[in-house]
Every structure is written in structure tokens, then in C-alpha cells.
N, C-alpha and C positions, 0 to 999 in steps of 0.2 A: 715876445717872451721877456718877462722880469722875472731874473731871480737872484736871491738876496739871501747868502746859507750863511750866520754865523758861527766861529768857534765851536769847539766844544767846551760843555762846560767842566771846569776841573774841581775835583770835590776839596774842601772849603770848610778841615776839621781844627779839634783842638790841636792838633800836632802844628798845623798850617797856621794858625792862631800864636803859638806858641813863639816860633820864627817869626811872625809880623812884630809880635810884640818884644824880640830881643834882636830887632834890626841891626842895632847896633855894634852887637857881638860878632866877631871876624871868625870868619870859617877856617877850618884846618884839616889838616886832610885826615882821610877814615885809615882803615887796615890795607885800602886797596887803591890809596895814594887820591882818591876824589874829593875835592874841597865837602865841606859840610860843619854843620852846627856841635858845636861842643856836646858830649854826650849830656851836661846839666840842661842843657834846653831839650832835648829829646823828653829826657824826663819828665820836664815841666810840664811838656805836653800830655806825659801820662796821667801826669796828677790835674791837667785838666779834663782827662778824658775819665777818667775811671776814679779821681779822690785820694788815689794810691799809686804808690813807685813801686815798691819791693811787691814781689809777688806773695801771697800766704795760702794757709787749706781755702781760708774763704773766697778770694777772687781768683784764687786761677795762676798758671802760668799768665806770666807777662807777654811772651810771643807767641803762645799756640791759637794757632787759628780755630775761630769756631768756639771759644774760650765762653762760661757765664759771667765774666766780671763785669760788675755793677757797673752802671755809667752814669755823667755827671748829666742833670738839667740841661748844663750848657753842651754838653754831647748830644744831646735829644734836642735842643734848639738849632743849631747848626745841621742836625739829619734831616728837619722840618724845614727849615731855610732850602736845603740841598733838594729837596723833591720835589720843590715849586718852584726852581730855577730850569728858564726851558730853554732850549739852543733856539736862534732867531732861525724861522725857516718859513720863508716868502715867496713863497713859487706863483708867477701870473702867467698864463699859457693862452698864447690867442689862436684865434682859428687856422691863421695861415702856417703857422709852429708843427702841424699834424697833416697839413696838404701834402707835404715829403718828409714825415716822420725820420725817417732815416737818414737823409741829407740834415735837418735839425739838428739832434740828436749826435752825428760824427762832428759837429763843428763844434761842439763842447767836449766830447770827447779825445779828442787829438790833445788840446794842449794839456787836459790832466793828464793823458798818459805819458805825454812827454815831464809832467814835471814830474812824476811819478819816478819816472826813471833816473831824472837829476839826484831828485833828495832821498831814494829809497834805502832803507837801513837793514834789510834783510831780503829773504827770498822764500815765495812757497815752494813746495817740490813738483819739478816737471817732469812728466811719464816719457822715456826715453822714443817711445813711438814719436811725437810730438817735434821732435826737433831731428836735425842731420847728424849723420853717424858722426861725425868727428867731434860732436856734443855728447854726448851721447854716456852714460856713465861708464859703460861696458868698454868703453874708449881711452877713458882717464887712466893713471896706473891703479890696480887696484889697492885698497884699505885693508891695513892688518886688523886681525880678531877687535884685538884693544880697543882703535881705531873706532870700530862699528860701533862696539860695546858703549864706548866714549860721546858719540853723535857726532865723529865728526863727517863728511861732506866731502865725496870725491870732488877734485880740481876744477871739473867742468859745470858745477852745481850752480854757481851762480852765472856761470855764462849760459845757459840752459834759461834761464829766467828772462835774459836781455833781450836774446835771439827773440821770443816769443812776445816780451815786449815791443821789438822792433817790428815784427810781419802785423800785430796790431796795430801800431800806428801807422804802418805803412797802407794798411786794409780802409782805417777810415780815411787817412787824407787822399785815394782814390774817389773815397764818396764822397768829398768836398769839393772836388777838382773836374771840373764840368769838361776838362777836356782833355782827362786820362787818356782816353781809348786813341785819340787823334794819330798816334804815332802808331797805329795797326792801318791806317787807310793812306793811300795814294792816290793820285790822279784825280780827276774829274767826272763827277757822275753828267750824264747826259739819258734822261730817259724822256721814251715819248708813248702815245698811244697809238696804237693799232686799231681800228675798227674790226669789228670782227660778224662772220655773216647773223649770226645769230641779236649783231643789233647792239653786242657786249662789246667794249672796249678790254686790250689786253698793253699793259707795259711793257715797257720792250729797250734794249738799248739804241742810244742814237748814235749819231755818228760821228759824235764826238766824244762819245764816251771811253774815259781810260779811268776808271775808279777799278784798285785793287785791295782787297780786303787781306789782312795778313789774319787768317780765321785761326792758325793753331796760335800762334801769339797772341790772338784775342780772347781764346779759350785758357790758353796758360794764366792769363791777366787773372780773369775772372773765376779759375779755379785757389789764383794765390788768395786771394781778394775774401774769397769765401772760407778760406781754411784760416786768415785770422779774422772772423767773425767767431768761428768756430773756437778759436780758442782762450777771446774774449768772454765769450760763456763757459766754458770751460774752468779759467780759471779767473770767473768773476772773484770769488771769497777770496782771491790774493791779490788783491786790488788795492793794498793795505801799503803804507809807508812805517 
């Protein structure tokens, strides 16, 4: 397997033009203390996007979205540029890649969802079934009216997210690890065959066999194993940084 995923591509307008071409001007912070471009270069970028700064009847508000204000040549060159810029995406898949699809598959998977976890800036919402009571929202103290109204996020909302992060990575690097299960078996197998009248041979332990299975520990394993697959698909669509 080769694969080769570039960037995303970031769109590449007159405002973005605007800034390259006043590099030189020192940011200063907005209303809400974050560095940024003098409000005359914002501008500039209006009047390269649209012809016009002040808004009038004829083009519109300046910020309303969805607005009919006229736009410049060079707004329509730059949209034209922007839709024939493609992200590099180089996928080579060879036959041995799909002999254990899933073994594949978790060895690319483990370390995204680990970085995932490192650099992630938010959280989708998990269904309190999904994780242990003491996660649980019903568990946090509860949110005044306000609170709700407001959006804000009982206490365990993003540790609700980790947990289920973590039983995912825990679920594929079992299917990376070829020898998970080894701490469920003991002893030594010893089997032999039986002859049997009918001409059929039957397996049988020998006598030196002391192989013991730890089956509900083996079954606990692969019940954890399978419930974060479960909720790797679950919540695929918040796989998101």
C-alpha cells in the first residue's frame, strides 16, 4: 500500500490577496483581543472583491450573507483558480493490503486516532448509553435553565468523548497485536489421535497436556474489542479535529 493524502486546500480570495499584498502592515488586536489586519486592509479586500467599501441600495449590505453585490473580474478569476485546485490524493493498494483487510486497515487507524486525541479542539455529543454511569450526563451536576438555553455542556461532555476515544484505540491495536489473546491461555497443549473402529481418527488430550483457556476473559476481551468497532462507526462523522 501507497498512500500520499495532501493538505487541504484553503480558499485563495481577494480578502487573502489583500493581506499578501499589505505583508508588511503589523497586526493589532480586533475587539476580542486576537491579532489581525487593520480594518483599511479588510477593506481593501472589499474593494477588491466587490469595486466598493460602503455598502448602498445597489450592492447590498456589506455582511449579509447570500447578498447580490456585484463582484470584481478578479473575484471570478480567483473562484475559477479555486475549483481547479485539487487536494493530492494517491492511493496504491496492492493485493496482500485486502488478504486481512482489517488487520490493514487498524494499523492506519491507531495512530490517527491517537493523534486525534492529542490535537482535538472540540467534541461530538455521546449518547449516555455508550459510556459508564460515572460519565454519564445524568451524573455531572445538573445545568440551570440559562445554562441549556446558552449551549453550554454538562462537566463530563468531553470526557464522554476521550473514554470512547480511548475503547477505540484500544479495539484496533488488539487487531494489530497478534498476540492479545496469549494472556487468556496457560499451560501446554498436547494432543494426539485416537484411532477409532469405524477407520476415523478422533483428537484427544495427551498426557501431557495442561493447556487452560480463560474463556470468560476471552469472551470479555472480544466483547470490549467489538463494542469499540461499534462505536468507531457510530461516531464516524466526529472523527473531525
Amino acid at each position: 500500500m501507497k498512500v500520499k493524502i495532501g493538505p487541504y486546500k484553503n480558499w485563495f480570495g481577494p480578502y487573502q490577496l489583500a493581506e499578501l499584498l499589505c505583508f508588511w502592515v503589523r497586526d493589532v488586536p480586533d475587539e476580542y483581543g486576537f491579532p489581525r489586519k487593520p480594518e483599511w486592509v479588510h477593506k481593501f479586500g472589499e474593494w477588491l472583491a466587490h469595486g466598493s467599501i460602503e455598502p448602498d441600495a445597489k450592492v447590498g449590505e456589506v455582511f449579509k450573507l447570500g447578498c447580490n453585490r456585484p463582484t470584481t473580474a478578479l473575484y471570478k478569476f480567483l473562484v475559477w483558480v479555486d475549483r481547479r485546485r485539487k487536494r493530492t490524493v494517491k492511493i496504491t493498494i496492492d493485493s496482500y493490503d485486502t488478504w486481512s483487510m482489517d488487520s490493514t486497515l487498524a494499523l492506519i487507524v491507531v495512530p490517527m486516532l491517537r493523534q486525534l486525541k492529542d490535537t482535538k479542539h472540540g467534541a461530538p455529543h455521546v449518547d449516555d448509553d455508550d459510556v459508564p454511569v460515572h460519565l454519564r450526563s445524568t451524573t455531572a451536576p445538573p445545568l440551570s435553565q440559562d445554562q441549556i438555553d446558552c449551549g453550554h455542556t454538562d462537566d463530563n461532555y468531553f470526557a464522554r468523548w476521550d473514554w470512547v476515544l480511548d475503547e477505540m484505540i484500544w479495539a484496533f491495536e488488539q487487531k494489530t497485536n497478534d498476540n492479545a489473546e496469549d494472556q487468556y491461555y496457560s499451560g501446554t497443549p498436547d494432543f494426539q489421535f485416537k484411532k477409532l473402529d469405524n477407520g476415523m481418527s478422533e483428537m484427544v488430550d495427551g498426557p501431557n497436556h495442561t493447556l487452560k483457556v480463560d474463556r470468560d476473559g476471552l469472551k470479555k476481551h472480544h466483547e470490549r474489542m467489538q463494542n469499540g468497532f461499534r462505536l468507531f462507526g457510530k461516531y464516524y462523522s466526529g472523527l473531525w479535529d
